[in-house]
C-alpha positions in Angstrom: 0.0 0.0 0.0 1.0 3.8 -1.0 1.4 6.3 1.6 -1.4 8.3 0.2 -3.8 5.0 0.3 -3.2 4.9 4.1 -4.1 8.4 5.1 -7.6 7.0 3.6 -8.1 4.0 6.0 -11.0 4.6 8.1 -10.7 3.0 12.1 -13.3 0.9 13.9 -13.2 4.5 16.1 -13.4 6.7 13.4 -16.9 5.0 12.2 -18.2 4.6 16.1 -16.9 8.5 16.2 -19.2 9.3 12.9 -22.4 7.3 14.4 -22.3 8.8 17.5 -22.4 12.4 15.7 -25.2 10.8 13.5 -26.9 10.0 16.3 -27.1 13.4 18.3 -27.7 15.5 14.8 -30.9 12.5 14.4 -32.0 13.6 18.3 -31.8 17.0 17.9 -33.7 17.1 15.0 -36.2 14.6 16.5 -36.6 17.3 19.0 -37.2 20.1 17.1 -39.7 18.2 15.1 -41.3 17.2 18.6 -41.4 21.1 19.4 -43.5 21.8 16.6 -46.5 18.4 17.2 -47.9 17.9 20.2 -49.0 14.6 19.0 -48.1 12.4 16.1 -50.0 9.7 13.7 -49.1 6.5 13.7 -47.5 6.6 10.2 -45.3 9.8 11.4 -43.8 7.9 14.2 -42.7 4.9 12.1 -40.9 7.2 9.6 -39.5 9.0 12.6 -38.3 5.8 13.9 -38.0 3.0 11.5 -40.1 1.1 13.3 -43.2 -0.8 11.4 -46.3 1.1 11.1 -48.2 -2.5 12.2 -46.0 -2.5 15.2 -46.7 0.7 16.2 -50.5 1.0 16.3 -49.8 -2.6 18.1 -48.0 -0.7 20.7 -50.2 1.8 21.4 -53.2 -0.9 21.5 -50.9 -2.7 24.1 -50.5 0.7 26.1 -46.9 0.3 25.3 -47.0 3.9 23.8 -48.2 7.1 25.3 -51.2 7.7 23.1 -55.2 8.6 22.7 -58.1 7.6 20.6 -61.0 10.2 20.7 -62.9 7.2 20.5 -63.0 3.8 20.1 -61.5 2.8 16.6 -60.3 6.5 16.0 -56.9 7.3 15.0 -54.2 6.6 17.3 -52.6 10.3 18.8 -48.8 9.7 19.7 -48.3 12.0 22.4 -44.6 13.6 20.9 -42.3 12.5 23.7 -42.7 9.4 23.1 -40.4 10.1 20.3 -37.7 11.1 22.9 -38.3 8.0 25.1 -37.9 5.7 21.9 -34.6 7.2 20.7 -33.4 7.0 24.5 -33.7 3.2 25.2 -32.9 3.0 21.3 -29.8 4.5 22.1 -29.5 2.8 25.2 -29.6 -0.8 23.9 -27.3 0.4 20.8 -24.3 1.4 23.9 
């Protein structure tokens, strides 16, 4: 290998260094986004997230998520810090 071709190598720490940044940019922006909604569909929270759409109206059936129906088989309403607890544990179990 050249000199030049070293200087390119990326470390193990470099890339753990680059997805921690990712990660705080994601959760401020989360936050900012939580700022402006007090409460979030279904859909919205599993593009914030990743997670399935199926597996979060499951959660909020279960009463896994902070959420409200104005009535029985309404729309679910994600209360929006449940967007900050999910990236928490998320980054929690990542650590």
């Amino acid at each position: 290998m050249r000199a030049d071709e070293l200087a390119t190598l990326v470390t193990k720490k470099d890339l753990l260094e680059l997805q921690y940044s990712l990660e705080e940019s994601l959760r401020k922006i989360l936050k900012e986004n939580q700022r402006k909604e007090k409460f979030l569909t279904p859909r919205k929270f599993s593009e914030l997230t990743g997670m399935a759409y199926s597996t979060v109206v499951q959660h909020c059936n279960y009463g896994l998520l902070k959420a409200r129906q104005d009535r029985p088989g309404s729309s679910w309403q994600i209360d929006s810090s449940e967007l900050d607890r999910y990236t928490d544990e998320s980054a929690q179990n990542v650590s």
